[in-house]
N, C-alpha and C positions, 0 to 999 in steps of 0.2 A: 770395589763394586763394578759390574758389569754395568757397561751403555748401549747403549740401543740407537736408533734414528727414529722408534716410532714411539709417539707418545700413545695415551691413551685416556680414550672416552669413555659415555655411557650410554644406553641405551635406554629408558624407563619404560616397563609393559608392567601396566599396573602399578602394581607396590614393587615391583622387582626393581633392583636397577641390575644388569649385566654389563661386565667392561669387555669393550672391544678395543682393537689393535687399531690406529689410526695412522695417516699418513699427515707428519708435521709440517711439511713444504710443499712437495709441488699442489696438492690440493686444498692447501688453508684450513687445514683442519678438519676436513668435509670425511665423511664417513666412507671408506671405497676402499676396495678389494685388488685394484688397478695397479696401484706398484709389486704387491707381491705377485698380480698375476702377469704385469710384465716380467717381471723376473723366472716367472716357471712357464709359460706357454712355448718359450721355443725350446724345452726340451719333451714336450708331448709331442706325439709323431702321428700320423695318420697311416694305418698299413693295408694293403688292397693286397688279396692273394689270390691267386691263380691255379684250377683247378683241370688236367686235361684228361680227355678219355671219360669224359661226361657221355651218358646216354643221353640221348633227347629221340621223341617221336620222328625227327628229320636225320637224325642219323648221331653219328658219336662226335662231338665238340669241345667246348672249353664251355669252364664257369668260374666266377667269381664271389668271392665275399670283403668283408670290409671290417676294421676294427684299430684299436689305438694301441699306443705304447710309450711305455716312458723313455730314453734317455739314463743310465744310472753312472755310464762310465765314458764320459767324451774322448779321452784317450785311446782307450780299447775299441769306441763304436758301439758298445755296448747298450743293447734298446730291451727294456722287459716287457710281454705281451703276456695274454694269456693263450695255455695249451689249446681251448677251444678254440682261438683266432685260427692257430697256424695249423690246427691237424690237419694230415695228408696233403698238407700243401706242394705244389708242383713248381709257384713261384711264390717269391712274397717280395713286394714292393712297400718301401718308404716313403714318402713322402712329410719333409721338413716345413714347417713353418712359412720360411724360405721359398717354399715350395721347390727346392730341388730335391730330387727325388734319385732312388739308390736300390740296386736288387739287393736282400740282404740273405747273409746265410745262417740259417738254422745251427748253434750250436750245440745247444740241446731240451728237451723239454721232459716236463715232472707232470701227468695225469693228474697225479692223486693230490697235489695243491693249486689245476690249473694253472702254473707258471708253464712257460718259455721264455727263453733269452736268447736274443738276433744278434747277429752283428754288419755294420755296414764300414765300410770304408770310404772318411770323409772327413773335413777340417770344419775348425770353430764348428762343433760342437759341443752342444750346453747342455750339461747333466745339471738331474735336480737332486741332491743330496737326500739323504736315507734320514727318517727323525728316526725315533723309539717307540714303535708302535705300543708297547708296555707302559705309557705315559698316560696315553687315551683314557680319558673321562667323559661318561656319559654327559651329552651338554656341550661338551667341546666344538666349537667350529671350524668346519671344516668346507674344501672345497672340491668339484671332482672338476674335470678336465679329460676332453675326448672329442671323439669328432661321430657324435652319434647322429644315423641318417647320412651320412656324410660330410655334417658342416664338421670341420675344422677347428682346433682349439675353442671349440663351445666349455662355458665354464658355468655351473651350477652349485650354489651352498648350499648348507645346510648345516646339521650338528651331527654328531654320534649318537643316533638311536638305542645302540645297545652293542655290547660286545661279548665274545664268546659263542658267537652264534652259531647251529648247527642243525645235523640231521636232514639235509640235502640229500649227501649220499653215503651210507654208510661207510664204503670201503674207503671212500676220501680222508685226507688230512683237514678237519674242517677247524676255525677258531676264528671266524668271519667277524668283521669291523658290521656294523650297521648304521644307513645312513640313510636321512630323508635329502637326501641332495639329488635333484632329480638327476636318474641316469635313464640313459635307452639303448638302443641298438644302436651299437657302434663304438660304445662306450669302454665295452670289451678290452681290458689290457689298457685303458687310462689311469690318468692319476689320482689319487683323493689325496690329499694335500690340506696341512694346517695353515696357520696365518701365519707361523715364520716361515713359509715357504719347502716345506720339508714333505718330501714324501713317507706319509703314513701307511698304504696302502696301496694294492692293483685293484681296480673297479672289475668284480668277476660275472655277477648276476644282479637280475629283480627279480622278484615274486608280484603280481603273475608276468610271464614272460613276455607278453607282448608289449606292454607300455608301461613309463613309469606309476609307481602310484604311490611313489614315499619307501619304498621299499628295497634298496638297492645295497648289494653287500658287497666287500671287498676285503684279499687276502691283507694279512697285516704285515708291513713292512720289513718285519721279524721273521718271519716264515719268509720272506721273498727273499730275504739277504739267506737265510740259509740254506736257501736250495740254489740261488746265484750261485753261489761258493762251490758248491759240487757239482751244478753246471760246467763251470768254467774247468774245474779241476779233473773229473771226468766225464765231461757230456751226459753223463745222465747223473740220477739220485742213489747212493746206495747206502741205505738205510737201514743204520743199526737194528736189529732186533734182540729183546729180553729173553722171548720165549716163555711166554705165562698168557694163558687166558685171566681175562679179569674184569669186573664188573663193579657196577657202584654199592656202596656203602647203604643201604638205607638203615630210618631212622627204629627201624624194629629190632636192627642190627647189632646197636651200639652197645646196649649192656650186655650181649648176647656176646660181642667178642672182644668184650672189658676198652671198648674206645671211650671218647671222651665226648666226639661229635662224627658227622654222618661223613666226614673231611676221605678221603684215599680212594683207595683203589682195591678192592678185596681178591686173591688168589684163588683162582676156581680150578687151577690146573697148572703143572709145574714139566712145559717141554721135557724129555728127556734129552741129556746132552747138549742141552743149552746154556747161553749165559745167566739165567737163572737159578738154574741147579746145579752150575759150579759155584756159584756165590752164595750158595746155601737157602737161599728161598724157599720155602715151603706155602705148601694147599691150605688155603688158612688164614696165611700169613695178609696185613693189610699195608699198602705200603705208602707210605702218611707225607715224606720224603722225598725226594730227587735235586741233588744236587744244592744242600741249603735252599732249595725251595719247598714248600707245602703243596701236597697234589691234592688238587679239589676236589676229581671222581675218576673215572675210568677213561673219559676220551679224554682229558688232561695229561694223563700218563702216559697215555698213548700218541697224541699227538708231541707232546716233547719228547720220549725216545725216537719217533718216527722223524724229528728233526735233527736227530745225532746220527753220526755215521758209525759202519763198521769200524770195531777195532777203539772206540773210544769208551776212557771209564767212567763210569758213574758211581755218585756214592748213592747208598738208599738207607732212610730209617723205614725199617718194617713193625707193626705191632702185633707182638704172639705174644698168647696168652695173658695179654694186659698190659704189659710189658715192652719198654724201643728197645729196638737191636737194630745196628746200624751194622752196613753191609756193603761191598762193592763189588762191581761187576765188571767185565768186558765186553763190552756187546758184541754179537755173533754179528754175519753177514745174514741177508735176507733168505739166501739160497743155502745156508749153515743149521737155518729156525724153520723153515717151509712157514706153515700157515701163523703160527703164533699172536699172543699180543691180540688178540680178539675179544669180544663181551661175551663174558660169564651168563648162562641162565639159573634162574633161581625158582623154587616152590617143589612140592610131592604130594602121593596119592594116586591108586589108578594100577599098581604093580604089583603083580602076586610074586612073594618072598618064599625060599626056603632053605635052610639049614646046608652050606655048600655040598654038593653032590661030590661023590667020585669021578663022574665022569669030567667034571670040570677041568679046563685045564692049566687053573691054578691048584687044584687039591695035592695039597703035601706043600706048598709053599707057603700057603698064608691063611690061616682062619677067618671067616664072615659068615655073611648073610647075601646068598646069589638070587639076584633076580632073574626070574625066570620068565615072565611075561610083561609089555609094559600098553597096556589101554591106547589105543590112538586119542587124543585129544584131551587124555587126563593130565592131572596136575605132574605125572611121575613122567610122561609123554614133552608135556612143555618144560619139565627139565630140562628134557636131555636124554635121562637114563632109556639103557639098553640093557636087551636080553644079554646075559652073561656079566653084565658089571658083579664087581661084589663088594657089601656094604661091608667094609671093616673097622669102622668106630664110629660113635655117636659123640657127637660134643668131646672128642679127643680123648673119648676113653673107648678100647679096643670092647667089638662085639662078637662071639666068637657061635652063637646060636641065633635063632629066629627067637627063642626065649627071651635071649637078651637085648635083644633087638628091641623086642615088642615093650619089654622093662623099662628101657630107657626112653622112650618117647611118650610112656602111658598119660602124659599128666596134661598132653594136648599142648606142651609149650612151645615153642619155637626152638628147632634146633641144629644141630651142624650134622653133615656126613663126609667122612671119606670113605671114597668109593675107588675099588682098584677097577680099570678096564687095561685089559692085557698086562703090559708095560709102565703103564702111567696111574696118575690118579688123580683124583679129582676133588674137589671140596666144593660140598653142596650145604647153603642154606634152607632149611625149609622151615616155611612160617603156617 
C-alpha cells in the first residue's frame, strides 16, 4: 500500500461531507493549501514581452504585455506559456519567483491549441510535474497560479466546472478543462494544478474577457504534453491527418444507420488519396473507435487524430451497414490531406433534380440523379449540395433515374445519399 504525508479531513456543506487533502505537520491539522503551494509556486514564472516597431501618435516605439508560465522541464529550462502570450513577440522576458529574471528563446509554438514552449538558461530550477489530465472529475479541486495584473505567483481555487469544453474557435483543437478558480489577465499560460501538486492544465481564457466571473478555461495537460513533444522534436506541430470530413451522429440517425447509440463520428466525405481511403473507409461509414478508445462525436475524433503526428498508425472500428469492421491507417502529413478531417453538414430540399444529362461530365462513367439547380438558403443550399453533384444511391441502394430517385424517398422518411461531386463523394443524411 502506497503512503502519503497528507492525511485527510472534511469539509460539512450541509448534508454533504467532502474530503479534502490536509497538511499533518507543519500546520496541525489546519485546513491549507500552503505546502502544496510551496512546492509548486517556484516553478510558475511571470513572462513580460517586448514588442518593437509599434506605431503610436508620437512616432514608432516599443510595447509591451505581460503573462505566465509554467516551468515542465528544469534540466532543459523548459517553461510552457501560451501562443497568445508570446505572438509576434520581439523579446520575452522571465521572471522567477527568485525574482531573477532570464531572456528566453522561443522554441516553438502551436496556434491551434494556444501552447508555446520557452526555454531559458538557468540552475535550480523547479519543474512542476505533468498529472493525467484524463483523471479529472467534475468536482475535483483544483488550483490556478499566475501573476494576473501583474502580482506574481497569485494562487486562486476552485473545482472543475466542467470538462470537454468548446466552440471558442472552430478551426482550434479545443477539449478545455473548466474551472471556477478565479482567473484574469495575466493568468495567461499559468498553472491550474490539483492538490498533489501536479500540473493539470495551461490556464488559456475567461468568458467574458475582461474580468473573472467563474469562468476560466484551461488546455489539459494531455494536449500540452503532446504538443511539448513535437515542440521540442520539430519546433512546430505536424499533425497527422485521416482525410475524412465528418460530423456527429444524431439521435434520428441511429436506426437509420443500424447504431446502437448517437456515440461516433459519421463519414460525410472520404479525401481522395488519403489515409482514409487507403484504409478502406467509406461515405457512410461511422467510426465508433480509435485506438481501444470509444469516440464520443466529431470534435473527439478530431481532436485526437489532430493530437497524432504524421506517419503514425491507428487502429479504427467503423460501423457499415450495422455491422464493426475494424481497420487501420497511416496518417498522412497535413500538406499530404490539404483541408481534410472537418464537420460534415446535414439536411435537403430547395434543388431541382434530373435524370444525368449528356452533357455532364460524368455521363458514361456513373448513373444518378444530377442536380442541376440548388436555392440559396434551402435545406439542399445548408447542405452543401451543388450545381453538378450527382445523387447515386439512396440509403446504399444505387439510383439510376429521377424515377428512382423520387421512389426511394416517397415515404417522407429520413434517409441517406451518396452523391458523387467530380472525383469524390460524399454521404449525406437527410431528415
Amino acid at each position: 500500500m502506497r503512503t502519503s504525508p497528507k492525511t485527510f479531513g472534511a469539509i460539512c456543506l450541509g448534508t454533504a461531507m467532502i474530503a479534502v487533502s490536509l497538511s499533518s505537520s507543519a500546520h496541525d491539522g489546519k485546513l491549507t493549501f500552503a505546502p502544496v503551494l510551496a512546492e509548486a509556486t517556484p516553478a510558475v514564472v511571470s513572462i513580460q514581452v517586448e514588442f518593437e516597431g509599434i506605431r503610436t501618435p508620437w512616432g514608432t516605439g516599443s510595447a509591451g504585455s505581460a503573462g505566465s508560465g509554467v516551468v515542465i522541464d528544469a534540466r532543459k529550462g523548459h517553461i510552457v506559456t501560451n501562443y497568445h502570450v508570446t505572438k509576434d513577440a520581439d523579446r520575452i522576458v522571465v521572471t522567477l519567483k527568485d525574482r531573477r529574471t532570464y531572456d528566453a528563446e522561443l522554441v516553438g509554438s502551436d496556434p491551434l491549441t494556444d501552447i508555446a514552449l520557452l526555454k531559458i538558461e538557468a540552475d535550480d530550477l523547479k519543474a512542476l510535474p505533468l498529472g493525467d489530465s484524463d483523471d479529472l472529475s467534475v468536482g475535483d479541486f483544483v488550483v490556478a497560479i499566475g501573476s494576473p495584473f501583474g502580482f506574481a505567483q497569485s494562487a486562486t481555487s476552485g473545482i472543475v466546472s466542467g470538462l470537454g469544453r468548446s466552440g471558442f474557435d472552430r478551426d482550434a483543437y479545443e477539449d478545455f478543462i473548466q474551472t471556477d478558480a478565479a482567473i484574469n489577465r495575466g493568468n495567461s499560460g499559468g498553472a491550474l494544478m490539483d492538490l498533489d501538486g501536479r500540473l493539470v492544465g495551461i490556464n488559456t481564457l475567461i468568458v467574458p474577457p475582461s474580468v473573472s466571473a467563474g469562468l476560466g478555461f484551461a488546455v489539459p495537460a494531455n494536449i500540452v504534453s503532446a504538443v511539448v513533444d513535437q515542440l521540442v522534436e520539430h519546433g512546430e506541430v505536424r499533425r497527422g491527418r485521416l482525410g475524412v470530413m465528418i460530423g456527429d451522429v444524431s439521435p434520428d440517425d441511429v436506426e437509420l444507420l443500424g447504431l446502437e447509440s448517437s456515440e461516433g463520428a459519421v463519414v460525410g466525405e472520404v479525401v481522395k488519396d488519403s489515409a482514409a481511403e487507403a484504409a478502406g473507409i467509406e461515405p457512410g461509414d461511422v467510426i465508433v473507435r480509435l485506438d481501444d478508445e470509444d469516440v464520443r462525436d466529431a470534435r473527439d475524433l478530431r481532436n485526437r487524430i489532430g493530437m497524432a503526428s504524421a506517419g503514425d498508425e491507428v487502429e479504427l472500428v467503423v460501423m457499415r451497414n450495422g455491422k464493426a469492421k475494424g481497420l487501420e491507417a497511416t496518417l498522412a502529413s497535413a500538406e499530404d490531406v490539404g483541408a481534410g478531417d472537418r464537420a460534415a453538414t446535414t439536411s435537403l430540399g430547395g434543388a431541382k433534380l434530373r435524370d444525368l444529362s449528356r452533357q455532364h461530365r460524368l455521363h458514361g462513367r456513373i448513373w444518378g440523379v444530377e442536380i442541376v439547380e440548388v436555392e440559396r438558403g434551402s435545406r439542399a443550399w445548408s447542405l452543401g449540395l451543388e450545381p453538378g453533384d450527382v445523387i447515386v444511391a439512396v440509403n446504399r441502394r444505387p439510383v439510376t433515374s429521377l424515377g428512382e430517385f423520387e421512389a426511394a424517398v416517397e415515404d417522407g422518411a429520413p434517409y441517406t445519399m451518396l452523391v458523387q461531386r467530380g472525383e469524390r463523394q460524399l454521404f449525406v443524411v437527410v431528415r
